[in-house]
Residue, then its C-alpha position, 0 to 999 in steps of 0.5 A: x500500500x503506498x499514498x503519495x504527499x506534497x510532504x511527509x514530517x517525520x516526528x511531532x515533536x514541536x519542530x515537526x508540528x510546527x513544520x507540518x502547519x507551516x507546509x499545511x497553510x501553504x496549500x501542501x497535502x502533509x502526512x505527518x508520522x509519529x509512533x508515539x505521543x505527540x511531543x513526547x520526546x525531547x519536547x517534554x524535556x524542554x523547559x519551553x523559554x523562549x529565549x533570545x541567546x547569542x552564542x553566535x550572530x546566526x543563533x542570535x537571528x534564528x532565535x529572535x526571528x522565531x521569538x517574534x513569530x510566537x509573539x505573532x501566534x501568542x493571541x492564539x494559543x489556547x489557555x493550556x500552553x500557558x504562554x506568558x511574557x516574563x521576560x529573562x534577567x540574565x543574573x551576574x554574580x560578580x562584577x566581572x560578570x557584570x562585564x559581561x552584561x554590558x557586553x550582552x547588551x550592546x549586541x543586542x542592541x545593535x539588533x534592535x533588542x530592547x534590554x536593560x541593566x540591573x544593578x544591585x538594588x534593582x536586581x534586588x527589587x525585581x527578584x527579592x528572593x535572589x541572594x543578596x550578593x549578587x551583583x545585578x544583571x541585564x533584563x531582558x522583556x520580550x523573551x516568554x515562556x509556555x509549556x512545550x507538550x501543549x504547544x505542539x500538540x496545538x500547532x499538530x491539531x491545526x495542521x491537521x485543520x488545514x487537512x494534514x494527516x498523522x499516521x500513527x505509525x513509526x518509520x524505519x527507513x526513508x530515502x529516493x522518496x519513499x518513507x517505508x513504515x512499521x507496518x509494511x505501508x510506503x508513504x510517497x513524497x518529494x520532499x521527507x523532512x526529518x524531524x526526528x531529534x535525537x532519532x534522526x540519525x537512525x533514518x539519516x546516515x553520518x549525520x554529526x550529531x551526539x545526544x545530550x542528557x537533561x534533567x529538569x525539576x519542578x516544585x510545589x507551589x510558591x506563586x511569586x517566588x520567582x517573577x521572571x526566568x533567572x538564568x547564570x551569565x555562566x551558562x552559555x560557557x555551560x552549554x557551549x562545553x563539548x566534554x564535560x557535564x556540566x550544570x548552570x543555574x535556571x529557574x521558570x516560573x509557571x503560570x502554577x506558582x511552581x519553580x521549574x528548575x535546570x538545567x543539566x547537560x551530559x554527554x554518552x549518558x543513554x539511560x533514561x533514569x535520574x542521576x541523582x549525582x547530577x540532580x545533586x550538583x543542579x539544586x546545589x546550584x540553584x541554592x547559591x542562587x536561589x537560598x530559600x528555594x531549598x524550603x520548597x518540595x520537589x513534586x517531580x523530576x525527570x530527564x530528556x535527550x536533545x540532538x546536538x550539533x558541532x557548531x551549535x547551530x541546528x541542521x535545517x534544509x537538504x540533506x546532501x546525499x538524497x534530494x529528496x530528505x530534508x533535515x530539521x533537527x539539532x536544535x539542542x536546547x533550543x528547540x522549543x524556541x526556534x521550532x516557528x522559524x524552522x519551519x518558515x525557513x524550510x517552507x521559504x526553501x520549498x517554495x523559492x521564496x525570500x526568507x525574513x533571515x539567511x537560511x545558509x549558516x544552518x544548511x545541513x552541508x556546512x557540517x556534513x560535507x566537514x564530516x565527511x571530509x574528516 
């Protein structure tokens, strides 16, 4: 049994959902494949800021582009995905750090990005429960926040208003067009889009991607503890490091009252299971931050897997070795963020239009073909 599709998406997770609206809106006939809950994998391991970072320009642009477009769709989202603009204050411990925050906020500016710098008593004033010492920070109030299993479970059912169709079914292998599923059936597209995380190395070969242990915690109730999403200056040194675990101190604030707290990163870590040595080091943290949050329980806990790049930028447009294989994946930690742009981007490449950003430093070819090489 085959059926024939403008576009097929692998995955749906936050980026394949969002990928498969944007394809559905624009007129394609869209199947999307998901063997199991939709936004289950490293989506429901995310803790859904939406986030402008600046590791590099081209994570600064996709991030702040894709920030815009949830900011487009927020009127929209329903009550569940409990989208809220609380705004990040990036926290400087020392004066050094504040360095740094000047720095930050000089970017951003050049880019348009409204910021503003915290010294102590303001940081103080907008954040008491911040250890006093801290020496102040940069707020900034356009990112948000929202609860990533109900995003893309929204942006699915509204794919699937503009006719797209989930096929609940797993595939096991794709290439020249042809998606062959767990049940024998063959699915038919020109254009197949890996959407996949952490998996899609198993139906894309040698793509240059390792996984990336996280664990997230969440507590009971404390409405106003924490007004905005607190994060280090230190964490893009965390996040950025390719060897070592490493932890960084970031909390959210729900709609609840409840703290959701990271953040965690291991490499070759496959098992599922909580490290309690590493959950460890996390709280550990967050008290030298956050003091009084030891006074709170911890309802839950639980760890996830996201596909990480080389370069730290994610993989989106052709696949090299088959015309007919598109890639949106190795998003890492960001996905939830730049999931909206993503698919633009890759809608933009399908239909030869002009793409609000350059789609060229996250072609899938800038690391392939030094994949290959090497």
């Amino acid at each position: 049994m085959s059926s024939s599709y403008d576009a097929i998406i692998l995955g749906a997770g936050i980026v394949g959902a969002a990928c498969a609206l944007e394809c559905a809106r624009g007129g394609m006939r869209i199947a999307v494949v998901e063997g199991d809950v939709v936004g289950g994998g490293a989506t429901a391991a995310g803790m859904g800021h939406i986030v402008i970072m600046d590791d590099s320009m081209a994570q600064l642009e996709l991030t702040r582009y894709s920030q815009l477009l949830w900011a487009e769709l927020a009127p929209e989202l329903p009550e569940d995905t409990e989208y809220e603009t609380t705004g990040t204050i990036w926290v400087a411990a020392d004066q050094q750090e504040m360095e740094e925050v000047y720095r930050k906020q000089a970017v951003y500016g050049q880019q348009g990005i409204v910021t503003k710098v915290l010294d102590r008593p303001a940081l103080r004033k907008m954040e008491p429960n911040l250890h006093p010492g801290l020496a102040g920070g940069l707020l900034v109030p356009s990112d948000a926040v929202l609860y990533p299993p109900c995003a893309a479970r929204y942006l699915l059912e509204q794919a699937v208003r503009h006719d797209a169709v989930v096929v609940p079914k797993k595939a096991v292998r794709i290439g020249n067009g042809r998606v062959e599923l767990n049940d024998g059936a063959i699915l038919e597209s020109q254009r197949i889009v890996n959407a996949t995380g952490t998996a899609a190395s198993d139906l894309t070969a040698d793509l240059p991607m390792r996984k990336r242990k996280g664990h997230l915690v969440i507590t009971d109730r404390a409405p106003g503890f924490v007004r905005h999403q607190l994060v280090e200056l230190g964490y893009l040194r965390s996040a950025g490091s390719s060897t070592a675990d490493s932890v960084a101190f970031n909390v959210q604030p729900r709609k609840t009252g409840q703290m959701l707290i990271g953040s965690s990163r291991q490499y070759d870590a496959d098992h599922k299971e909580v490290d309690r040595s590493m959950l460890v080091r996390m709280l550990q943290r967050v008290q030298q931050y956050l003091p009084g949050i030891a006074d709170l329980s911890v309802i839950r806990t639980w760890t996830g897997f996201r596909a990480s790049t080389p370069d730290k930028l994610p993989l989106i447009g052709p696949y090299s070795d088959d015309p007919t294989i598109f890639l949106a994946t190795g998003h890492e930690g960001l996905g939830i963020t730049t999931s909206l742009a993503t698919a633009k981007l890759l809608m933009n490449y399908f239909t030869g239009s002009r793409s609000a950003i350059p789609l060229e430093p996250y072609l899938p070819s800038r690391i392939l073909l030094e994949a290959q090489h090497a």
